[in-house]
C-alpha positions in Angstrom: 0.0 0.0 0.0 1.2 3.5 -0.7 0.7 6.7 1.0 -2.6 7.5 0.1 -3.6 4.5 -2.0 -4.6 1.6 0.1 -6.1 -2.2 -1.3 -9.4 -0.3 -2.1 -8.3 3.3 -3.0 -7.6 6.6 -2.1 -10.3 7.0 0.8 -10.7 9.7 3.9 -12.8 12.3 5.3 -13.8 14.5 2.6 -11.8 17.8 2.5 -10.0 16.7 5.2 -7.6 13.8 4.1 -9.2 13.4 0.5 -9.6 17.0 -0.8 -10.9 18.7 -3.9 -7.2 19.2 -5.0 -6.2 15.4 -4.4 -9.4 15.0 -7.1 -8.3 17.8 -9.4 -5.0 16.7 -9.3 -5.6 12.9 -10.2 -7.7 14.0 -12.8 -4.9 15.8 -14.4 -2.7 13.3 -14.0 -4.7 10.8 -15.4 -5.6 12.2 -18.1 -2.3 13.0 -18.9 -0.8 9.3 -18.4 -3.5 7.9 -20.8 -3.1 11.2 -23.6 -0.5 11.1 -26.7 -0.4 12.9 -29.8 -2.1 10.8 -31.3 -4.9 9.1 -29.1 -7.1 11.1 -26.7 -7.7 9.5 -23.2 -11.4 8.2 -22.5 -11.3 7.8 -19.1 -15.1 7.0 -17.5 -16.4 8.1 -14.2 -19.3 6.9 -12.1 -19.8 8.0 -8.3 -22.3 6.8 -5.4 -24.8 8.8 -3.2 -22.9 10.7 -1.4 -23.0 14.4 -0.8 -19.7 15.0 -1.4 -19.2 12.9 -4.7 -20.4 15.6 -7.0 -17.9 18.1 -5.5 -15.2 15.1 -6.6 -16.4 14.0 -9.9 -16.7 17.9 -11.2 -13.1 18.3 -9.6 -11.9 15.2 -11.4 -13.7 16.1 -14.7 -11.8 20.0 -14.7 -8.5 17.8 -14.1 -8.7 15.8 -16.8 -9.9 17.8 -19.7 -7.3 20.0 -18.6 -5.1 17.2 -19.6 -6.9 16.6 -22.5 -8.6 13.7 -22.0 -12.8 13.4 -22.7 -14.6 12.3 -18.9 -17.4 10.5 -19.8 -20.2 10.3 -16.6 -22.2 7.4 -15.8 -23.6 9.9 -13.1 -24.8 7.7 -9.5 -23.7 3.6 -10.5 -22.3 1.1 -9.1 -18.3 0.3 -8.5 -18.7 -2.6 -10.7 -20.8 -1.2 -13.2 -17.7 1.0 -14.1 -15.5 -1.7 -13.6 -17.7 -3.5 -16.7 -17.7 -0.5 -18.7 -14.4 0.3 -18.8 -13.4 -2.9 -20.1 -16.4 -3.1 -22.8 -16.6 0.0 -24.4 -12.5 0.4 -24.5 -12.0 2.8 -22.1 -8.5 3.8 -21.2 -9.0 4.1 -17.0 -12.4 4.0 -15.1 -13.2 6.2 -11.7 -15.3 5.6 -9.3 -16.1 8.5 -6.7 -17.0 5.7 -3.4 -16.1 5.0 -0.1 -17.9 2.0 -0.1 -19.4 1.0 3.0 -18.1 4.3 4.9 -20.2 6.5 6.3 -21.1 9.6 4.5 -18.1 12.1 5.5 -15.9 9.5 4.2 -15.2 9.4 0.0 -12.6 7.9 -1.9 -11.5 7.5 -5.5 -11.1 3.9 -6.9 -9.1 4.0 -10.1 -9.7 0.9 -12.5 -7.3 0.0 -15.6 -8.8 -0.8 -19.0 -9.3 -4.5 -18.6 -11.8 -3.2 -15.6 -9.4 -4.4 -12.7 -7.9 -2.1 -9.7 -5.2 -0.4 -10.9 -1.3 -1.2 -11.4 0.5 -0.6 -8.6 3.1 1.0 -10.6 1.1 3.7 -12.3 -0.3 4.4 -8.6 3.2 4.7 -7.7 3.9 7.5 -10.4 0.2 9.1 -9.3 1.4 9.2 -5.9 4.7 10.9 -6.5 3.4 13.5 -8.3 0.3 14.1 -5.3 3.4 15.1 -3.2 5.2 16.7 -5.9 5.7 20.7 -7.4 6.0 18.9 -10.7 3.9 20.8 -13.9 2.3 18.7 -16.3 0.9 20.5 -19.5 -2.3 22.1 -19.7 -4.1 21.4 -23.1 -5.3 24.1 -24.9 -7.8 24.9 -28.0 -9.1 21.7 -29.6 -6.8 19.8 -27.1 -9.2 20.6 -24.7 -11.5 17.4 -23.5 -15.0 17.2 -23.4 -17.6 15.8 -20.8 -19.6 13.5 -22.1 -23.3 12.1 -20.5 -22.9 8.3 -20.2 -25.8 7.1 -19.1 -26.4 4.7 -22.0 -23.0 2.9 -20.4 -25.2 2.3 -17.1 -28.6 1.1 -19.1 -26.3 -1.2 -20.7 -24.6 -2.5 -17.9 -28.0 -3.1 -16.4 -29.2 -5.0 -19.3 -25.9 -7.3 -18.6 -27.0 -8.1 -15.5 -30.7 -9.6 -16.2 -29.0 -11.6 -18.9 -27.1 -13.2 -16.3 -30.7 -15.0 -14.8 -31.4 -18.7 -16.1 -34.7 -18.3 -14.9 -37.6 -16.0 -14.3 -38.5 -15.1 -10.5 -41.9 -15.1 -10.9 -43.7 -16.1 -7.8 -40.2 -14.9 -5.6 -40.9 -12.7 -2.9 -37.7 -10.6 -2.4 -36.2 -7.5 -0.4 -33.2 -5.7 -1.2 -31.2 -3.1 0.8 -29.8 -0.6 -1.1 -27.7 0.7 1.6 -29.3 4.4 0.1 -26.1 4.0 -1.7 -25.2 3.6 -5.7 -27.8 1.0 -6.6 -31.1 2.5 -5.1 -32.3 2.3 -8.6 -30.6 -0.1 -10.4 -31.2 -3.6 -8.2 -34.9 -2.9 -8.1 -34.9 -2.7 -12.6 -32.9 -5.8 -12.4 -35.3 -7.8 -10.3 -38.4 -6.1 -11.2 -37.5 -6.9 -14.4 -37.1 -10.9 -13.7 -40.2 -10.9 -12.8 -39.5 -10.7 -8.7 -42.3 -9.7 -6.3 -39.7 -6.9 -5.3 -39.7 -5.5 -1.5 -37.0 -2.1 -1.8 -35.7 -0.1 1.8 -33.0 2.5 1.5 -33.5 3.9 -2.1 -34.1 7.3 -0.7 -30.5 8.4 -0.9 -30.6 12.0 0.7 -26.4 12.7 0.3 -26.0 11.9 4.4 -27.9 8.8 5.0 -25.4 6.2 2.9 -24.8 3.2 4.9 -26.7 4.8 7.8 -28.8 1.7 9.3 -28.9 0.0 6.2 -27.3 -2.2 3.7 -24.8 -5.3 4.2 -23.5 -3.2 7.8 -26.9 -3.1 9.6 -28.2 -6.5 7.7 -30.9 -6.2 11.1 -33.0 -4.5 9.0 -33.3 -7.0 6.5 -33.9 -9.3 8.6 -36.8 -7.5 10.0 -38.0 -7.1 6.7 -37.9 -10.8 5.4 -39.7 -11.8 8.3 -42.1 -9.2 8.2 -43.6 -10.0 4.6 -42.4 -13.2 4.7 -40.2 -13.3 1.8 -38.3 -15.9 0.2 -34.8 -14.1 0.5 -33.4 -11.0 1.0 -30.2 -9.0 -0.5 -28.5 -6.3 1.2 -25.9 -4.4 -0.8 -23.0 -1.3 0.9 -22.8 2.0 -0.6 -21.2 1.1 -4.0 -22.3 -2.0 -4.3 -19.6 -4.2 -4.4 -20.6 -6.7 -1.8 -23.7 -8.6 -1.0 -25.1 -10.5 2.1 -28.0 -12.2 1.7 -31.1 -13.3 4.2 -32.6 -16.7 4.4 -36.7 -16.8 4.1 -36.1 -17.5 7.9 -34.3 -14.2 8.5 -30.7 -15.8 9.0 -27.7 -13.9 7.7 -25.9 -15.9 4.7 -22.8 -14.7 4.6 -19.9 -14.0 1.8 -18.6 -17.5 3.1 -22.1 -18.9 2.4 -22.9 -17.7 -0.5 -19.2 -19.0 -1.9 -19.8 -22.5 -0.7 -23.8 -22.8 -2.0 -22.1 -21.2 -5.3 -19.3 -23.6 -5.9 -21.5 -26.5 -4.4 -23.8 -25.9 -7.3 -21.0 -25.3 -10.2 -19.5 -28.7 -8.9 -22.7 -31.2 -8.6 -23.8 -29.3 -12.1 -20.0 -30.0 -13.8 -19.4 -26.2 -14.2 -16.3 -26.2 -11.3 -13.9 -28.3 -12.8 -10.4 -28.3 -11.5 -11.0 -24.5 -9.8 -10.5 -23.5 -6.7 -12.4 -21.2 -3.9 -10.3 -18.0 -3.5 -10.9 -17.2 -0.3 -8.9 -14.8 2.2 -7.1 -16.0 5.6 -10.2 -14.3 7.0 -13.2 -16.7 6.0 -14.5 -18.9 8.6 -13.4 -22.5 9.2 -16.7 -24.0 8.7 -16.4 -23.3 5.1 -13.0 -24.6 4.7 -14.5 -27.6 6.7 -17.4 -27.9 3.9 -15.2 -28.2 0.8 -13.2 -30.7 2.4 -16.9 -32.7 2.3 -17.2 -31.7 -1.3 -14.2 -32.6 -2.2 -13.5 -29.0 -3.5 -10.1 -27.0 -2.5 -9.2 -23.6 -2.0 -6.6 -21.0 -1.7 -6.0 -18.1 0.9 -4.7 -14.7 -0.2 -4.3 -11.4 1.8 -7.5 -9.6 2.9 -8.5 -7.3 0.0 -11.1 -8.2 -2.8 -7.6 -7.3 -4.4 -5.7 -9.9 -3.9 -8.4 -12.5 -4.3 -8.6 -10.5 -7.8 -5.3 -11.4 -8.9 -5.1 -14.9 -7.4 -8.1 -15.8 -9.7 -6.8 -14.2 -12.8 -3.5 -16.0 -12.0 -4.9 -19.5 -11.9 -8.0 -19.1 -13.9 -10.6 -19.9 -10.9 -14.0 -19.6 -11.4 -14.7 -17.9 -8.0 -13.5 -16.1 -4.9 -14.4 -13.4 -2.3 -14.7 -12.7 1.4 -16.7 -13.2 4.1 -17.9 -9.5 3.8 -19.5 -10.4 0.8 -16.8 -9.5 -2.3 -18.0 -12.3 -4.7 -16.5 -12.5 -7.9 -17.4 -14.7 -10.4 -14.5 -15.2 -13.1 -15.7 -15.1 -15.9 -18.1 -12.8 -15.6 -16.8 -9.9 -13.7 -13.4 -8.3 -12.7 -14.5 -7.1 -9.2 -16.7 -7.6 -6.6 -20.8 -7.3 -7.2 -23.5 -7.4 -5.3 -26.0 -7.4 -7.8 -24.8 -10.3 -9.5 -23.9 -12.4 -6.2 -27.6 -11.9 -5.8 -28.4 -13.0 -9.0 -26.1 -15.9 -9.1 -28.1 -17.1 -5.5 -31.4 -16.8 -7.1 -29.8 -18.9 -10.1 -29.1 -21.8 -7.5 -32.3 -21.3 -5.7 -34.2 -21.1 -9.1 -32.6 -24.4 -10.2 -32.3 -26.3 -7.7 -36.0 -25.5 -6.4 -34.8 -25.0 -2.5 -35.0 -22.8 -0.3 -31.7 -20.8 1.1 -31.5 -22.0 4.3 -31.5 -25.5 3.1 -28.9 -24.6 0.3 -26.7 -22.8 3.1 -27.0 -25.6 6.4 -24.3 -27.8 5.4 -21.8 -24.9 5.8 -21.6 -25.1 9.9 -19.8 -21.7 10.8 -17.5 -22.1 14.0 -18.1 -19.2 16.7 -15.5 -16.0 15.8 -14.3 -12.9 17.9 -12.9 -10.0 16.3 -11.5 -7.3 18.0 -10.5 -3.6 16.1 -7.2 -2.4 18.6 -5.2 1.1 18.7 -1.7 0.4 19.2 1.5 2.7 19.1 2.8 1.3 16.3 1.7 -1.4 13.8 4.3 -3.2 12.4 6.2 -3.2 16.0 3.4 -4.1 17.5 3.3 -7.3 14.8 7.2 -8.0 15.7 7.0 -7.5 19.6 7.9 -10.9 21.5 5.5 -10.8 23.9 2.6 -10.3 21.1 4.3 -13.3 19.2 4.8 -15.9 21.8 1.7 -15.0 23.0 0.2 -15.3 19.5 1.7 -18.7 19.3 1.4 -20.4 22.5 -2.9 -19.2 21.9 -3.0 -21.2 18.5 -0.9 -24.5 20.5 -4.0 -24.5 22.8 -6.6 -24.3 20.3 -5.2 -27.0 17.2 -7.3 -27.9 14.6 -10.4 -26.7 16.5 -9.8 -23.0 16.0 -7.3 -20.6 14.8 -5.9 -17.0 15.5 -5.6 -14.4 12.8 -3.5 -11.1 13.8 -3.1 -8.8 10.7 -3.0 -4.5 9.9 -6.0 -3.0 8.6 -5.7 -2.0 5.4 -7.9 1.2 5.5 -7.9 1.8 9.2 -4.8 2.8 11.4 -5.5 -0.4 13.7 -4.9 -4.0 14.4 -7.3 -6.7 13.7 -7.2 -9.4 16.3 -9.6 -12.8 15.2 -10.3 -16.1 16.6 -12.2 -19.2 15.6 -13.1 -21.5 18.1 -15.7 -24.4 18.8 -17.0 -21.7 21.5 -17.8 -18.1 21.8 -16.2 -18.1 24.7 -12.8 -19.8 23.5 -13.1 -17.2 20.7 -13.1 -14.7 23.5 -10.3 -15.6 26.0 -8.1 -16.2 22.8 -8.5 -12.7 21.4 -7.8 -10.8 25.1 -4.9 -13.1 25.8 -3.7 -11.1 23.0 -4.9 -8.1 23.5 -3.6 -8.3 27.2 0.0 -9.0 25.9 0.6 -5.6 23.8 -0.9 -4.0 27.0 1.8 -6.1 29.3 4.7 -5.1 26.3 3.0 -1.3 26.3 2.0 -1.1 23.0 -1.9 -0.9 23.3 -3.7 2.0 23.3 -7.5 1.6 23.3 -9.7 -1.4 22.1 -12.4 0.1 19.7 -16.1 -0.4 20.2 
């Protein structure tokens, strides 16, 4: 991770770490990276709800036609929708204006490479340089000068993509999506409506302040409520750009990322679509699912914690599917990134064909109790190294074996430690994770365990 680009972007408070000149400033830059005599950059922006998104797109629009590169606007989409749009219509570099499942004084800016994946870490290197840099790139002048373009027609398309995915009509579905007020207010309710769905919608009344607030895949309570209220089949919450998904069963159970990967792969495998692939998963899904492969006789791989990294593990090897626990499905060959439309989809597909309901699809996936604890300490990577954190660390996991695990690791948009623990028990889950805590206290390096 650099400076200001972490594994999901350039993200703060707006105006305060992410400012308007960060924005006017990437957009020049971009659009000069991508511009030569003879080709002028198309570079495609999309944004989410948030107040402070149009401040950010109109800042990166002025820096790139500056540069002399054309902005085209999808206006309020989804992170993937950009991600698919890039690639498809030959764009040289997509934006997306998001700080995902933030709240709404946070924004970022996600930049995506023409073949719709997260950005090189090499150009971000160069981007980065020249944030912190007095160095003067051209401005373009008369004819040179881009244009802004209304790309709306990129988003319609994007959403007919989408309801091509189904196999099947919902008719006769009763389901509730959670739009998290965020990016897809609109869009998820077309897709479903249009499948034929009995369609229950809560937060699509975006207001710019209210993204992520009690609703979507972070307060999934309110799905819940919902599902069981009108007695729905399932239920689909989505975060603010819609990258992610986590679903409710018709009994008002959370299904997981880790769920909704093993149900997935269960059904590619018993319907000969798996192959040889493997589950990408990251260090931080739960045992159970691991455990539930092994059944199937499926295997898997375990990358860093990022969507990113699962990304590039796929591509690598050619897998047909990876994510996270948080709900960052993606599906290889029909997506680059994360999306919570189509994980929601590609559920329906299974439920659709295989005529059961979700809880029954998701019970064979027993999830082992987990503990995770957010924790200030004075330094990060010292903290990581200190002896008393390490033993302690080690002689945790001797104690638990093969019936639970420990996983210490950085946050990699937060200045904290993460401190995890699997266990046959809450309570094993528990000690585990304060023995931990209590040695960087005991080697004074803890500060404050967050709430």
């Amino acid at each position: 991770m650099g400076k200001y680009f972490g594994t999901d972007g350039f993200r703060g408070e707006a105006n305060c770490e992410l400012t308007v000149d960060h924005a006017f400033k990437i957009g020049r830059y971009v659009g000069n990276y991508y511009s030569t005599e003879d080709h002028k950059a198309k570079i495609v922006i999309g944004k989410d709800t948030r107040r402070s998104s149009y401040m950010f797109e109109t800042a990166l629009c002025a820096g790139l036609t500056a540069s002399g590169a054309d902005a085209y606007l999808l206006h309020v989409t989804t992170t993937p929708s950009v991600s698919y749009i890039t690639r498809i219509d030959d764009f040289d570099c997509g934006i997306m204006i998001t700080a995902s499942h933030n709240p709404f004084q946070d924004n970022g800016i996600k930049l995506i490479n023409g073949d719709g994946e997260k950005m090189e870490e090499s150009m971000l290197e160069g981007l980065e340089a020249y944030l912190d840099s007095d160095e003067k790139i051209p401005y373009a002048y008369k004819d040179g000068i881009g244009c802004i373009v209304d790309y709306a027609a990129g988003r319609n398309r994007y959403i007919g993509y989408l309801i091509s995915l189904a196999t099947r009509s919902y008719k006769g579905y009763r389901i509730g999506l959670d739009c998290a007020n965020g990016s897809s207010w609109q869009m998820a309710k077309s897709v479903f409506d249009a499948l034929g769905a009995d369609t229950f919608v809560i937060g699509n009344q975006p207001n710019g302040l209210n993204v992520n607030v009690k609703c979507g895949s972070t307060h999934i309570e309110n799905l819940q409520a919902l599902v069981k209220e009108n007695h729905l089949d399932a239920g689909f919450a989505v975060d603010g750009d819609a990258d992610r998904c986590i679903a409710v069963d018709e009994n008002g159970n959370v299904i997981n990322g880790d769920h909704i990967m093993y149900l997935c792969s269960k059904f590619m495998h018993d319907t000969g679509k798996f192959g040889d692939s493997r589950v990408v998963t990251t260090i931080m899904s739960n045992m159970g699912l691991y455990k539930a492969l092994d059944e199937l006789g499926i295997g898997y791989e375990k990358t860093k914690v990022g969507d990113k990294y699962v990304a590039e593990n796929m591509k690598e090897n050619g897998h047909l599917l990876g994510g996270e626990q948080s709900g960052h499905i993606i599906f290889g060959r029909l997506a680059t990134t994360g999306d919570g439309i189509m994980t929601a989809i590609k559920v329906m597909e299974v439920m659709t064909e295989t005529k059961q309901s979700l809880s029954s699809l998701a019970a064979p996936m027993v999830v082992y109790p987990q503990v995770l604890k957010n924790v200030v300490v004075t330094d990060k990577d010292e903290t990581l190294q200190c002896k008393e954190v390490v033993d302690t660390v080690a002689r945790v996991e001797e104690e638990l074996g093969n019936d639970g695990r420990v996983v210490l690791r950085k946050s990699g948009t937060e200045p904290l430690l993460r401190v995890m623990s699997e266990a046959t028990s809450h309570e094993r889950c528990e000690a585990a994770v304060d023995e931990i805590i209590a040695a960087m206290d005991r080697a004074g390096r803890l500060i404050e365990v967050k709430k």
